[in-house]
C-alpha positions in Angstrom: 0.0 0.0 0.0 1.0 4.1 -0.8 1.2 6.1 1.7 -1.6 7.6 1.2 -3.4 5.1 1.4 -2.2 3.9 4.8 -3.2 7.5 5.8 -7.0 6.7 4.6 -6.7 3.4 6.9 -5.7 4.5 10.1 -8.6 7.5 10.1 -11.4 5.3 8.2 -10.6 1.7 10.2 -11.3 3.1 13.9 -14.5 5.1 12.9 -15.5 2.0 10.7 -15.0 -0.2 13.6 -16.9 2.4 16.0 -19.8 2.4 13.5 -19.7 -1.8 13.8 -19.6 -1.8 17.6 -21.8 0.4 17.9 -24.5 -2.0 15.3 -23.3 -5.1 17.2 -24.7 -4.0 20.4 -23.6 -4.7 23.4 -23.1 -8.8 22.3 -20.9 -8.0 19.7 -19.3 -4.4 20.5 -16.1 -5.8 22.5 -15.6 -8.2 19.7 -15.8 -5.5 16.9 -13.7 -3.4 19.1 -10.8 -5.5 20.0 -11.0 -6.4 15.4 -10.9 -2.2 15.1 -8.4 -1.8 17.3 -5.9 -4.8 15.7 -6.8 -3.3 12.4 -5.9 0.3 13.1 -2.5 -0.4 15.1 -1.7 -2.4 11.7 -2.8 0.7 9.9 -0.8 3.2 11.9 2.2 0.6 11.6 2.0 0.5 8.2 1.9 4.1 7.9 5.1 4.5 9.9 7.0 2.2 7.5 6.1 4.5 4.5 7.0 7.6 6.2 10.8 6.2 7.7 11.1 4.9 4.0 9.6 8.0 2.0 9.5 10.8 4.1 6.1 12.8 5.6 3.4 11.6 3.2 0.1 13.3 2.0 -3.0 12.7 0.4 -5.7 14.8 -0.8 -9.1 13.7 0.2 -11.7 14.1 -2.4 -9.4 15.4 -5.2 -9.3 19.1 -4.0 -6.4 20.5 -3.8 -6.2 23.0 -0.4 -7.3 25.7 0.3 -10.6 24.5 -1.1 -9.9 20.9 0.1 -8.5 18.9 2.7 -5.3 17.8 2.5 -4.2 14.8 5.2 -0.4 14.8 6.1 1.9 12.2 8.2 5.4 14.1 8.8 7.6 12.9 11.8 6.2 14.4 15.2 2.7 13.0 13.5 3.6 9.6 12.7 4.9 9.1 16.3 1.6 10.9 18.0 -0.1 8.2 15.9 2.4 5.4 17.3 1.8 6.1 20.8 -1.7 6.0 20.5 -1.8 3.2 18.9 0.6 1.1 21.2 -1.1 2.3 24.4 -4.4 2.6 23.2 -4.6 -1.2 22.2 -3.7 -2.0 25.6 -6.2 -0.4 26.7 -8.6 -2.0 24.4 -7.1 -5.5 26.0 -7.9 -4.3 29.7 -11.3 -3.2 28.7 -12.1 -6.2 27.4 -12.6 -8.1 30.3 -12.8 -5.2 32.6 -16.5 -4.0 31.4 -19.2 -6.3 32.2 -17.0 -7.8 35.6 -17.6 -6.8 39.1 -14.9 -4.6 39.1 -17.3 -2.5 36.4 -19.3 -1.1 39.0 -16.8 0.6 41.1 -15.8 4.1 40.5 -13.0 6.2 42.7 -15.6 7.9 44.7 -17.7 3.8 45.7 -16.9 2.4 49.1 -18.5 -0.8 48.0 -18.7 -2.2 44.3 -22.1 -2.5 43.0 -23.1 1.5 44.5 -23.2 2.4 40.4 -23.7 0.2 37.6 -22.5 0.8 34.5 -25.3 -0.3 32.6 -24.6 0.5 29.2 -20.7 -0.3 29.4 -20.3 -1.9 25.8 -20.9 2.0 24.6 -17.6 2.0 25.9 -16.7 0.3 22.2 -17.6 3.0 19.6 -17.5 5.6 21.8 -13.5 5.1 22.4 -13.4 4.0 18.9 -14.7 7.3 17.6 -12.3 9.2 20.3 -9.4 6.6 18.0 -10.4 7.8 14.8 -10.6 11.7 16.2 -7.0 11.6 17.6 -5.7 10.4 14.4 -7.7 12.7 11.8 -6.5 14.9 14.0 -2.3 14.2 13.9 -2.9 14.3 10.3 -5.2 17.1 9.5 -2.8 19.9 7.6 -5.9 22.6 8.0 -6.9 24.9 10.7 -10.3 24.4 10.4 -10.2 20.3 10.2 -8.1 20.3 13.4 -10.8 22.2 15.0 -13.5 20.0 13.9 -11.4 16.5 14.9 -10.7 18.6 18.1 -14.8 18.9 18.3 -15.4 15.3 17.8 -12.2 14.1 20.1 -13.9 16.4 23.2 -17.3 15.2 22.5 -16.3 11.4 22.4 -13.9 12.3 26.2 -16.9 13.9 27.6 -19.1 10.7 26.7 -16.5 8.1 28.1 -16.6 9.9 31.2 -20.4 10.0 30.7 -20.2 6.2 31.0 -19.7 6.1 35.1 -23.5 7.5 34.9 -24.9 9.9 38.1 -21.6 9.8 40.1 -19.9 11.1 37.1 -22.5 14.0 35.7 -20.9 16.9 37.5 -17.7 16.0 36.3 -18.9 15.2 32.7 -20.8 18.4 32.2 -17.6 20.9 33.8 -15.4 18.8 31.2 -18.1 20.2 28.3 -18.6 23.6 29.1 -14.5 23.7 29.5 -14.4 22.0 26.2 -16.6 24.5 24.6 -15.3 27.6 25.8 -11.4 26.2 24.6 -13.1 25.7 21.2 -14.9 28.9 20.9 -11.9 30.7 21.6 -10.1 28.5 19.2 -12.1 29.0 16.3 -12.3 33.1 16.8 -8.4 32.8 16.3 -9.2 30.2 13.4 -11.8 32.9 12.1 -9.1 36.2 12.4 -6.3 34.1 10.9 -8.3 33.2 7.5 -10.1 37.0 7.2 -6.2 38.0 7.1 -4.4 35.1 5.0 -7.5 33.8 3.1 -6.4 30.6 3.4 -6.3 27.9 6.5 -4.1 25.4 4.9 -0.8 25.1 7.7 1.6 25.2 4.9 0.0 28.3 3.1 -0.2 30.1 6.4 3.5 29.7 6.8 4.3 31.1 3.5 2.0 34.4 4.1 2.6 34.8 7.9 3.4 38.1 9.1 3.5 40.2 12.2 0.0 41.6 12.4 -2.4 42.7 15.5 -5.2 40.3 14.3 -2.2 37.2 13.8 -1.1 38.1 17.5 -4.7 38.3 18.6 -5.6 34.7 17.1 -2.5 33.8 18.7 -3.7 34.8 21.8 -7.0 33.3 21.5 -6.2 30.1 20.1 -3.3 29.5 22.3 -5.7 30.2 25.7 -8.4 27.9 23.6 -5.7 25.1 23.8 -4.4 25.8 27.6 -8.0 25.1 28.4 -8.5 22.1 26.4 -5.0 20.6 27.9 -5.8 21.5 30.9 -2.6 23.5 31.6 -2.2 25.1 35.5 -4.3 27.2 36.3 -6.6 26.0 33.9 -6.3 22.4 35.0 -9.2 22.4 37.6 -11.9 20.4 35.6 -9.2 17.3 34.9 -9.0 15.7 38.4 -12.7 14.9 39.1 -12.9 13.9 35.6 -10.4 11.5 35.6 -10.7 10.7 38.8 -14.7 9.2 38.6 -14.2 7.5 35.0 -14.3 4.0 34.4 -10.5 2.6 35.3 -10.2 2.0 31.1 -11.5 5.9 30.4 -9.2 7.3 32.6 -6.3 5.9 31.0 -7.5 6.6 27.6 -8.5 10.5 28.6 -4.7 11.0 31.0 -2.8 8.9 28.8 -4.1 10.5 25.5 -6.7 12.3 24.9 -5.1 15.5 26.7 -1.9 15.1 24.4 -4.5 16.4 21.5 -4.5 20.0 23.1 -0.6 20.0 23.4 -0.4 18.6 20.0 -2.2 21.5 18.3 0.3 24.0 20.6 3.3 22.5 19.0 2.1 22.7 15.9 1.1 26.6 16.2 4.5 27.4 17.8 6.7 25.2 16.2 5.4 25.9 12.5 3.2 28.9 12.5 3.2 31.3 14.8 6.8 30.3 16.3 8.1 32.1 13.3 7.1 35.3 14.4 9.2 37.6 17.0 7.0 36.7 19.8 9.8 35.3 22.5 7.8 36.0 25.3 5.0 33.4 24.4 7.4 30.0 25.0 8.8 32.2 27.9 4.9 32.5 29.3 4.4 28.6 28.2 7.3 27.8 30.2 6.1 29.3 33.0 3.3 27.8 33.5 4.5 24.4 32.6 7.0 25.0 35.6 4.1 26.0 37.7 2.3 22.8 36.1 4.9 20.6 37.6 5.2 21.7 41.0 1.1 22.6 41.7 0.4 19.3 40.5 3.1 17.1 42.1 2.3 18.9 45.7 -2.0 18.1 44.9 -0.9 14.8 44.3 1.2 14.2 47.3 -1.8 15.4 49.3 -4.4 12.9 48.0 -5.9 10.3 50.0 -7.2 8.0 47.1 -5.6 6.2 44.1 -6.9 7.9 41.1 -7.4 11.5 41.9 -3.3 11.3 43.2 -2.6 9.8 39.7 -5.2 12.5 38.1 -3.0 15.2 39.5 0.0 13.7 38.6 -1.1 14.9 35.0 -1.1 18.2 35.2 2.4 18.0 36.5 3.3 15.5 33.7 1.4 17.7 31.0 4.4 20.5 33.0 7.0 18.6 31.5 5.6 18.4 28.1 5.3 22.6 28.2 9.1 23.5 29.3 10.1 21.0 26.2 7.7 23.0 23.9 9.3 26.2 25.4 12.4 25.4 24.9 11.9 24.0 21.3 10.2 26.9 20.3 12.4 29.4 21.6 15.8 28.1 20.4 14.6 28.3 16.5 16.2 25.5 14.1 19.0 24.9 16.9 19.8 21.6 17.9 18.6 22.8 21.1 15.3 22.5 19.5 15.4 19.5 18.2 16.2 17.7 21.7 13.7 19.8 23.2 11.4 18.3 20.8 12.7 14.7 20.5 12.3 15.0 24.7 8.6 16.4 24.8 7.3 13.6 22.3 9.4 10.8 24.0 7.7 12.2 27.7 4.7 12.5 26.3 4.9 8.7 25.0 6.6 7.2 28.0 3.8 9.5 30.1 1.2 7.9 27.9 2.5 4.2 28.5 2.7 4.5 32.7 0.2 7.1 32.9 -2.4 4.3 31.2 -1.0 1.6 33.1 -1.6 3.4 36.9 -4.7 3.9 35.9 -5.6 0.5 34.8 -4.0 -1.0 38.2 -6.5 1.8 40.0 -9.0 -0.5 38.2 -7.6 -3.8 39.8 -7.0 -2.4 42.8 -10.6 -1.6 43.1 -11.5 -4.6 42.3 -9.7 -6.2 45.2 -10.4 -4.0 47.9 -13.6 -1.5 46.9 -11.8 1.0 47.6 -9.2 3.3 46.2 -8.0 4.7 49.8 -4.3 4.6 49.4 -3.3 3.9 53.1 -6.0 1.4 53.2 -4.6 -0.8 50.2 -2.5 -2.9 52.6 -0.8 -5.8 51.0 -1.7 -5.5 47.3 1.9 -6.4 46.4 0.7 -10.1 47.9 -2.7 -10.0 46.6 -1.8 -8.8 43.3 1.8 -8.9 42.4 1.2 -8.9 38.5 -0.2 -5.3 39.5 2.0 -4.3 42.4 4.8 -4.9 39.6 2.9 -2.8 37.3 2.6 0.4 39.4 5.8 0.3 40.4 7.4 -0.2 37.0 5.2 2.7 35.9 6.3 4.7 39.0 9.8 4.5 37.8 9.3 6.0 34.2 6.8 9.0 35.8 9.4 9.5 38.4 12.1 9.7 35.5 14.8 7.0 36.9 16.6 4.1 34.8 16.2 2.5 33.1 13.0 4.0 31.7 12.2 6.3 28.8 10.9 8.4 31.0 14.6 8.8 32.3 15.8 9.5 28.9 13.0 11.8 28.2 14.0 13.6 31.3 17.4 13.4 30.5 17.0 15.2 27.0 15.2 18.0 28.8 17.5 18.6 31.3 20.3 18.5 28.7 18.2 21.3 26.6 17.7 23.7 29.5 21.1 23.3 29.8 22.0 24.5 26.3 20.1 27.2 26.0 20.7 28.2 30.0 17.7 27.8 31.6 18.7 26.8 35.3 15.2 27.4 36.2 13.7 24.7 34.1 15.8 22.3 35.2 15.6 23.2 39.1 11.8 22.4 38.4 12.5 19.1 36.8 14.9 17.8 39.9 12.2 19.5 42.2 9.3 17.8 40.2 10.9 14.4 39.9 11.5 14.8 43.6 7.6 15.6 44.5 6.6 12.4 42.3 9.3 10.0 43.5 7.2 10.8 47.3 4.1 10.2 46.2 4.1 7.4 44.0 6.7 5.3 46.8 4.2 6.4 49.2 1.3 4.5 47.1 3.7 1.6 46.1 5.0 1.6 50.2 1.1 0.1 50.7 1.8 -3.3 48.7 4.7 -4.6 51.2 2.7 -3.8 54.3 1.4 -6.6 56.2 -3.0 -7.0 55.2 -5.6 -7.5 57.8 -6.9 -10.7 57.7 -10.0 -10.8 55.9 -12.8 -13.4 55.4 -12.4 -16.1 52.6 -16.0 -14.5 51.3 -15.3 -11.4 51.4 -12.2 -12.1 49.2 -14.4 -14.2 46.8 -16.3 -10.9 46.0 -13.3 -8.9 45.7 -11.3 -10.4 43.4 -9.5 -8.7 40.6 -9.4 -11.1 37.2 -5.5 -12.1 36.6 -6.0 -11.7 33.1 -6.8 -7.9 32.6 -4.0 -7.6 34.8 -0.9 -8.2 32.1 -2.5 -5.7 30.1 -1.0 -3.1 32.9 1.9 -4.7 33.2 2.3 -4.6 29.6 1.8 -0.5 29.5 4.5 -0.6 32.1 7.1 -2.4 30.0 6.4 -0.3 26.9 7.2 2.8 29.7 10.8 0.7 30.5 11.0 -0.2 27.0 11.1 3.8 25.5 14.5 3.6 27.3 15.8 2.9 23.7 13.7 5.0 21.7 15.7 8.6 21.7 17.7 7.6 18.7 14.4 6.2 16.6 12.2 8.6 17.3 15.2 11.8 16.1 15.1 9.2 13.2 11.4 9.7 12.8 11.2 13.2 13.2 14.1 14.1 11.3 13.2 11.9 8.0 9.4 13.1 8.5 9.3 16.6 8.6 7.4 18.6 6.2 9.7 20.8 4.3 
């Protein structure tokens, strides 16, 4: 197959599959899920061949040239957006598959008991995640302003849905996460509106070519950059992320931390990198910077001061979305140095790693409250006895958040550190030693639970708690893929270097 034609596939398999499961019903959804989701890693698979082979790749979707059609593009930093989604988003798939429909289904982070909600509908889970699939891919490859906003649309509907799924216990948190996601996308489109009255075009590549300094560019800017923030939930804009996360289904929550939120951070490399970063505006990745170092440390010291399981790994997002913003900062400050293309190699390599043990927590949360009920952290006693295919997991996935070795969240880490270096930003990397810090206490503090001695507790009781073994690997599998990226730095500058658009 053409390139192009691997571009059709991975967009058209997942929403194909989403449209199946959602016919099948709820006999049939997991089934057509699991196919879609085997089918669209092979898709995105094949696609990275072509670009590593080729270069970035393109096809032009009804035979209209842009601006007046839409034109679909896989360079470097897309190909491997696609790539971690697909990796960590079929594990996912795995877990769900035997995680809907068990006991464990009707616990949620804020249950004492399972069984106080039932997820009644959980095989929407399928086509609802599978449209979410489709979105984030449309949306790596869409090379318009307008399409990105649409994908972005349909991607924040989908989220709000999943989270949807944990029914009354989750509608608070649903409905903040939509009226969040529709004020980010009004302000987005405004900018997408002032940028095409002044360029007459939306096409990315286009826009480069006619950019100039101009009060209505620096006022899209503005807009669509604060549009993102919100969407990414970026400190101080993070405040609608934790109780979503935190009352989702164990398999949403990974899906929504581990990639759903990379969409809005996505789009801000893209304006900064190749748009607006080529404009004299050094105070923007200044400002990002900022607030990615304020990102790091709010959110590591919320998380130390959680009491349950999934909130604590909720706020240890917006300190890992931190991370992601000093790369971008740096990348987009230093121009076409090599400073910026570490900088960049390090934000997509944390953003992966993130993605791997980020999804993996989450899906031990899942076990875990399947075992116990509960997602109390000091009352988890023993889990490294009753569960040791999790309790390896977490802890595994600990070491890549925390950043040590041999992880690829260490040599993510690493890269940054080495960046802010270069270009002499002390502060960054005081934030990163003081951030890696804050997560190394919170995360041994959770892990510290699974060598403490359990209370003994009835044979029955254990009968009705019991996590299944199977979903189980599915973590542990996330959590190798986060060890594994130990070896990915040199690929990935591969991937980014043979796949960027000219």
């Amino acid at each position: 197959m053409s390139g192009g034609a691997w571009i059709v596939a991975a967009v058209a398999v997942p929403l194909a599959a989403a449209v199946a499961a959602l016919l099948a019903g709820r006999r049939g959804a997991s089934a057509a899920g699991l196919l879609g989701s085997l089918l669209g890693t092979a898709a995105v698979f094949g696609l990275a061949a072509a670009v590593l082979a080729g270069g970035a790749q393109s096809v032009v979707v009804g035979g209209w040239d842009a601006p007046l059609g839409i034109v679909l593009r896989a360079d470097g930093l897309a190909t491997a957006m696609m790539l971690m989604t697909a990796a960590v988003g079929g594990g996912i798939a795995l877990y769900a598959w035997r995680y809907f429909g068990g006991p464990h289904a009707n616990s949620t982070a804020q249950d004492a008991d399972p069984g106080t909600a039932t997820l009644r509908q959980e095989w929407l889970f399928w086509p609802v995640w599978l449209l979410a699939w489709g979105a984030l891919n449309a949306l790596y490859l869409s090379g318009d302003l307008f399409n990105l906003y649409v994908t972005l649309e349909l991607l924040g509907l989908a989220a709000v849905a999943l989270v949807a799924l944990a029914g009354a216990s989750a509608a608070a948190a649903a409905l903040r996460y939509l009226l969040l996601a529709l004020l980010g996308s009004m302000l987005y489109i405004l900018g997408v509106e002032l940028l095409y009255a002044a360029h007459q075009t939306l096409d990315l590549e286009q826009l480069r070519a006619r950019m100039q300094p101009s009060l209505s560019t620096g006022l899209a800017a503005a807009l669509m950059t604060t549009g993102l923030l919100v969407k990414t939930a970026v400190f101080p804009l993070h405040f609608w992320l934790p109780p979503a996360h935190g009352s989702a289904p164990a398999p949403v929550s990974a899906a929504l931390s581990a990639l759903v939120v990379k969409a809005g951070f996505y789009l801000l490399a893209r304006l900064w990198l190749d748009l607006f970063g080529l404009l004299p505006w050094q105070a923007v990745p200044t400002l990002l910077g900022l607030l990615g170092a304020g990102a790091v440390l709010w959110g590591g010291v919320q998380a130390l001061r959680q009491q349950r399981l999934k909130p604590m790994i909720a706020y240890s997002t917006v300190a890992q979305l931190g991370y992601l913003l000093i790369a971008l900062s740096l990348a987009a400050g230093s121009a076409t140095s090599p400073t910026a293309d570490d900088a960049l190699t390090a934000a997509v390599l944390l953003a992966a790693s993130h993605a791997a043990a980020k999804a993996s927590m989450f899906l031990c949360a899942g076990s875990l409250l399947a075992a116990y009920g509960h997602d109390r952290i000091d009352a988890l006693a023993g889990f490294g006895t009753r569960l040791p295919v999790t309790a390896t997991a977490f802890a595994l996935a600990a070491l890549s958040l925390i950043g040590l070795p041999p992880t690829g969240g260490f040599i993510g880490k690493y890269l940054l550190v080495e960046s802010a270096v270069r270009a002499g930003a002390w502060g960054s990397v005081a934030v990163v030693l003081a951030g890696s810090l804050l997560a190394a206490m919170f995360l041994f503090h959770a892990l510290s639970r699974a060598f403490v001695e359990e209370r003994s507790v009835p044979d029955a009781e254990k009968a009705q708690l019991a996590a299944p073994t199977a979903p189980q690997f599915a973590s542990l599998a996330l959590a190798l893929l986060a060890v594994a990226l130990v070896v990915a730095g040199g690929p990935l500058q591969v991937l980014l270097a043979r796949g960027a658009v000219p």
